[in-house]
N, C-alpha and C positions, 0 to 999 in steps of 0.2 A: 504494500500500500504506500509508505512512505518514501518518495521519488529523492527527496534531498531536505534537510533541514535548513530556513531561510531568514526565519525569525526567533530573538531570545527576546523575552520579555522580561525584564526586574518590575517588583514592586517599588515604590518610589513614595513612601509615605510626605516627606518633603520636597515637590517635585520641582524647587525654585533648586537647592542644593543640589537634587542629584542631576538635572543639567548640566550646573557648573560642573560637576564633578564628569561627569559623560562627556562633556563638550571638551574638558579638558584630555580625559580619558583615552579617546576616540581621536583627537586632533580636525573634529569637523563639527558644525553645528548642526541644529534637528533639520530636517527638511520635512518635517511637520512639528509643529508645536501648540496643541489645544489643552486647553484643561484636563481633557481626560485621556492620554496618551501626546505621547513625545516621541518621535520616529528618527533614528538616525541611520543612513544608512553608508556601508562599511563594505567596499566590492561587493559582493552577491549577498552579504551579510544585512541583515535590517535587524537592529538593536533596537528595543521600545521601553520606555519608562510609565508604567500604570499606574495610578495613585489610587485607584481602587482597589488594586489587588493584593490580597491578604495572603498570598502564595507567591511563590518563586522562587527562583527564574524560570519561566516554563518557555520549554523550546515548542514552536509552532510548525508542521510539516504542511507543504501545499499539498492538497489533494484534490483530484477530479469533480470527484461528488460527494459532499460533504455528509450529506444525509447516508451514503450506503458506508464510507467510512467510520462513521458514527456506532451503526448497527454493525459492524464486522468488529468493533472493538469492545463494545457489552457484550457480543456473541462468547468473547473471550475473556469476560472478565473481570472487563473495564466499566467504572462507573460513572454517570454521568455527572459533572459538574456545572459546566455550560452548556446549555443545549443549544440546536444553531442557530445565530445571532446575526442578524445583519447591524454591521458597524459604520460601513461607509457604503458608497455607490455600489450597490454590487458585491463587495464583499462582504461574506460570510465565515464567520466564526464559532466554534464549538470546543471545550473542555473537557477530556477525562482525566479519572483517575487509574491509574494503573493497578497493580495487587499488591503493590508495596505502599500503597497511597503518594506517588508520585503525579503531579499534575500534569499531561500533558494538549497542546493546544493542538486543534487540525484549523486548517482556513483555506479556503475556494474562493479563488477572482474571480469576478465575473465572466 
């Protein structure tokens, strides 16, 4: 299922610091930055700061079709955390836990 890993996500309880410290970090600035997500992106790499999220760092895999992803990983196991989410234009997000309660993220571009 998973083709390449392309996004890490941190929680970011203070997301004014952990920029600076990202921006610093990284040596680039966000190429998105809204209240509730900060996007850096690093060659093929997109680093994201969450200030909602009470988990982390959760690594995010692209995949096809979010929804058959989703079912092939409870199929297995996996429990759900986020169910799929549309966040921006098009894309869609979802959340499991793994069997060692590890969080991880799937997400579908449009």
């Amino acid at each position: 299922m998973a083709k390449s890993i392309n996004l890490l996500v941190y929680p970011a309880k203070d997301i004014e610091k952990a920029k600076a410290f990202y921006s610093t970090f990284l040596g680039v600035n966000p190429y998105t930055d809204t209240p509730y997500y900060v996007g850096y992106k690093l060659g093929d790499l997109e680093i994201g700061l969450d200030p909602n999220s009470e988990v982390g760092p959760i690594t995010y895999t692209d995949v096809e079709d979010i929804k058959v992803s989703l079912k092939e990983m409870t199929d297995v196991g996996a429990e759900i955390v986020q169910d799929v989410n549309q966040v921006a234009e098009g894309l869609l997000i979802a959340q499991v836990k793994d069997t060692n309660g590890n969080v991880i993220g799937l997400r579908q571009r449009a």
